[in-house]
N, C-alpha and C positions, 0 to 999 in steps of 0.2 A: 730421677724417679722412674720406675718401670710402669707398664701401661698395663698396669695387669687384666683389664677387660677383654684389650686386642690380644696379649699373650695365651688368655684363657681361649679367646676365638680360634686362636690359629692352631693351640692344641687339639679343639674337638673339631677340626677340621681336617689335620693331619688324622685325627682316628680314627674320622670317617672314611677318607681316603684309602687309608691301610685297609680297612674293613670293605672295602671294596676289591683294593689289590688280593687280598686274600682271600675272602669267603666268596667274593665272586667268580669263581675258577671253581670251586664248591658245589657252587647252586650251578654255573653253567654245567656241570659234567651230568647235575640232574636234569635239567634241560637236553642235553644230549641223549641221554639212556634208550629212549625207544630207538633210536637211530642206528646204534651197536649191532651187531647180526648174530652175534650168540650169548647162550649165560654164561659162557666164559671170559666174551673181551668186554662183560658190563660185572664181572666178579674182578676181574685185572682192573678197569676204569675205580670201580672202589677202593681198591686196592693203592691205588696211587695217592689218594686223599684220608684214608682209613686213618694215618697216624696223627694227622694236625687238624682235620676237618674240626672237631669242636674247639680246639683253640683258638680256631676264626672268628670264633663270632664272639670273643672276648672285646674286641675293639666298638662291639656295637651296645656293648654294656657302658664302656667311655663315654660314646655319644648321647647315649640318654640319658644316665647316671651324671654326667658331667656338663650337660645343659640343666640339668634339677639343680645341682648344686652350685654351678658358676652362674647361670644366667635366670634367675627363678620367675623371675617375668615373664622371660618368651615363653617359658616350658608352661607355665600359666594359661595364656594365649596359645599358644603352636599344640599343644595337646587336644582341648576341646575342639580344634578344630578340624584333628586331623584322627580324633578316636580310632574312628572304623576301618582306616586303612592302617592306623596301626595292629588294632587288635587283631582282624586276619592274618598281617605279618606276623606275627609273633605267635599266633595260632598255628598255623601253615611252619614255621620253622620247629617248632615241639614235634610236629603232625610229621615232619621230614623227619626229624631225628630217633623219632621211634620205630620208624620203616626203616632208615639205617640197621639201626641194631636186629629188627626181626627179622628181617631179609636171613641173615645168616643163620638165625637161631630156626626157623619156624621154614624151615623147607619146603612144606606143604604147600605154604601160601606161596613161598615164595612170588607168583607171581601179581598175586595184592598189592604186596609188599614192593614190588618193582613200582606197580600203578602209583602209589600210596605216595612212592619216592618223588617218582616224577611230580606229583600233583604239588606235592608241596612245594619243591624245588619252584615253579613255575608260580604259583598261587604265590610266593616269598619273595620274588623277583619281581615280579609285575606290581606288588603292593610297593615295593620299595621304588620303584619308578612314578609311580602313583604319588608318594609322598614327597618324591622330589619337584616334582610337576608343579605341583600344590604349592611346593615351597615357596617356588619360583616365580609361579602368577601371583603370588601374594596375599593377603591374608586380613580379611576385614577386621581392624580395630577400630573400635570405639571406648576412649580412653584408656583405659586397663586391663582391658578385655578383651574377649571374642566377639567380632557381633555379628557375624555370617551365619551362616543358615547349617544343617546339618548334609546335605548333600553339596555343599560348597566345593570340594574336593573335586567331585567328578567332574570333569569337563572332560569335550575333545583334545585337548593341551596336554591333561594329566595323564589319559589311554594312549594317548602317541609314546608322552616318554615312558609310560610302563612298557611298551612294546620295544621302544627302544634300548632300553636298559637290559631286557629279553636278548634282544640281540648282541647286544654287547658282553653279558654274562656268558651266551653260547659260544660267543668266540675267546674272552679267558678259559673256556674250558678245551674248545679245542684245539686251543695253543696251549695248554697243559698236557692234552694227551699227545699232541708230537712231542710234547720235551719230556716225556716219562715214559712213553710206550716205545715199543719196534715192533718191526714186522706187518701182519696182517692189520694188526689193531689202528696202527701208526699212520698204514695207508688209509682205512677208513676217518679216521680224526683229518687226515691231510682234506679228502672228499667235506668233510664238515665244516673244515675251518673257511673255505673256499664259500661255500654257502653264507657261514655266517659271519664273513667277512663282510661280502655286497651288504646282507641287511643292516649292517653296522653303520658302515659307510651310507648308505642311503636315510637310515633316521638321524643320524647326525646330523649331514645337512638339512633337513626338513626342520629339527629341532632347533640348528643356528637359526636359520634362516626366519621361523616361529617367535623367538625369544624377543627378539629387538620389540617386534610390534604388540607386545603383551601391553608395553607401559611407556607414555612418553619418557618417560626417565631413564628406561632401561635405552632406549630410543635414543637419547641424548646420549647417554654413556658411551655409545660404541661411537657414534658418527660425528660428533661436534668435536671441534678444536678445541685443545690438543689433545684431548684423551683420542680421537681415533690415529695419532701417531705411535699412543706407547700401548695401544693394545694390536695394532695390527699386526705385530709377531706371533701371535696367539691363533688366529685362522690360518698363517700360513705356516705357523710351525704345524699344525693340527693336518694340513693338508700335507706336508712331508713325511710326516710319521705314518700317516694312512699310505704313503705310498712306502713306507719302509714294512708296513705291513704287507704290504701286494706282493712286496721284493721276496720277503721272506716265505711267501706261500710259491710264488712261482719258481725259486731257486730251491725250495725244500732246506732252508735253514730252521732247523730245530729250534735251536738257541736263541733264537730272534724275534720270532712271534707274539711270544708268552710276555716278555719285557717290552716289546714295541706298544703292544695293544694294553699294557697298562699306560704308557706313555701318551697315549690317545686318549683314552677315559680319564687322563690326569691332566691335559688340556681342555676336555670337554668340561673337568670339574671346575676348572679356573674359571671356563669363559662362562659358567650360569652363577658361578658365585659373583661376577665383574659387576652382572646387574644386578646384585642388591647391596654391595659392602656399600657403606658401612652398617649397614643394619644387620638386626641379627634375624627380625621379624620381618621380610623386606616393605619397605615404604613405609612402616608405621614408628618400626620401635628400633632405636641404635643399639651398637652392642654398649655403650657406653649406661645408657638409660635403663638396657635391663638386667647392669650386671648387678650381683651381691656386691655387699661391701668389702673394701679393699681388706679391712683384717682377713675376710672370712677365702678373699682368692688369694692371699698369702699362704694362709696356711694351709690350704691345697697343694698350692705352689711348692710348697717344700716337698711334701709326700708324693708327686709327682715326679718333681726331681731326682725321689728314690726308686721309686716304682718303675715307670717307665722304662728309663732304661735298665733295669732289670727284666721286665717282661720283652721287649725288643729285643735281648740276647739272649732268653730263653727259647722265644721263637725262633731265632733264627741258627740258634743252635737245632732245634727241633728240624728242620728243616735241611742244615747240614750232614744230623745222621741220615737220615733216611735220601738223601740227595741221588741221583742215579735213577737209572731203566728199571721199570718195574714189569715184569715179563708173565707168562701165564705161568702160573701153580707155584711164584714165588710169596712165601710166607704168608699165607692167607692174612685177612682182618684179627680170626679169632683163633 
């Protein structure tokens, strides 16, 4: 018999993930923008994301769409408690994508529309950090519900990982701009990623090192026998890749960067999801207890099975054409 609660889990976990590998190189280039030194190498930075940037954020329509649908309990509990940082996200992401598109149209403003970009990109990142935070310290239930307060969200915890997840976006993105630009552009992104590498590397460790003492549980999880035998690959793969990431900035590998520093945000993703599996709600609710019933994740399950990989090959077709250097005054947005 398949498990389909943990199958369903592990789907909208890989979503979120991709939607991080993805859209986060997105938002980091808008993070980067005021840094650029002319309206040309932030018309080329556009330019490198112009043809896929809204299909990025298809994977975050998964994650929310497919926690209402697979797990209707958490999304029950996990919404009302986490409204505000959602509705800004989502605000802030509309708020970015109309500044996308005017920027090019509305020349005038053009430089609103710069501001506009930015504010979103940053305001949609940091909320997203925010919600992870939250996730992660956990989430007052009392029995079926929410029963925390409406500012529950904010804490020192939650502003650390929006800042870190800031940091982390800045460096997908300026490991997107070595692997798509050259020249003058190329060397400024190299100047960035170097910056937003150290911040990277330095809230990472503040956030491991944070996470354990949230919760005795989480506490237990890493450091009691046996589990700190089969998780202690995970800080020190986490610590090799950061320095494959160092390799690649200091050697000027292109190609390296971009796929390292996902490879780091996909260990960081592991070690905060470590402290709550099995739950889906952490400490209150399993993924077992708040899935739908099995008819109704079957037959998901199938249309997933169609879907998916159809959209995975679409992307990554999309991806293959436009693959390559993207240089000043080639093929504009519009």
């Amino acid at each position: 018999m398949l498990d389909l609660p943990v199958i369903w889990a592990g789907l909208l976990a890989l979503g979120i993930f991709i939607y991080v590998a993805l859209d986060g190189f997105d938002l980091g280039i808008g993070l980067l923008f005021p840094f650029l030194a002319t309206d040309q190498d932030r018309d080329t930075a556009m330019n490198t994301v112009a043809p896929v940037w809204d299909g990025n954020e298809t994977w975050l329509i998964l994650g929310g769409g497919g926690l209402f649908a697979a797990f209707p309990l958490a999304y029950a509990v996990v919404m009302p408690a986490l409204y505000a940082p959602f509705i800004v996200m989502l605000l802030a992401l509309v708020f970015r994508g109309v500044a996308f598109e005017y920027r090019w149209r509305d020349k005038a403003h053009e430089r609103i529309w710069d501001a506009s970009f930015v504010f979103g990109s940053v305001v949609a990142t940091f909320m997203q950090g925010v919600v992870l935070g939250a996730f992660v310290q956990g989430i007052e239930v009392e029995g079926r519900a929410y029963a925390g307060g409406w500012w529950d969200w904010l804490t020192p915890f939650t502003l650390t990982v929006g800042v870190a997840l800031c940091a982390g976006y800045a460096l997908l993105g300026a490991g997107w701009l070595v692997l798509k630009t050259d020249g003058a552009l190329r060397q400024q992104a190299y100047r960035l990623v170097k910056r937003a590498a150290m911040g990277t590397f330095f809230f990472v460790g503040v956030v491991s090192l944070w996470t354990p003492f949230l919760s005795p549980d989480i506490f237990a999880r890493w450091f009691t026998l046996p589990h700190f035998y089969w998780l202690a690959p995970v800080p020190l793969l986490t610590i090799g890749i950061a320095g494959l990431v160092a390799w690649g900035i200091q050697r000027q590998r292109d190609a390296v960067i971009y796929p390292a520093t996902l490879g780091l945000l996909g260990l960081c993703f592991i070690g905060l999801g470590v402290g709550f599996t099995p739950y889906i709600v952490p400490r209150a609710i399993t993924v077992h207890e708040a899935a739908a019933p099995d008819s109704s994740l079957l037959f998901m399950l199938l249309g997933a099975v169609i879907m998916l990989p159809l959209i995975l090959g679409y992307t990554a077709y999309s991806y293959w054409i436009f693959r390559g250097k993207v240089r000043h005054g080639d093929g504009g947005y519009h």
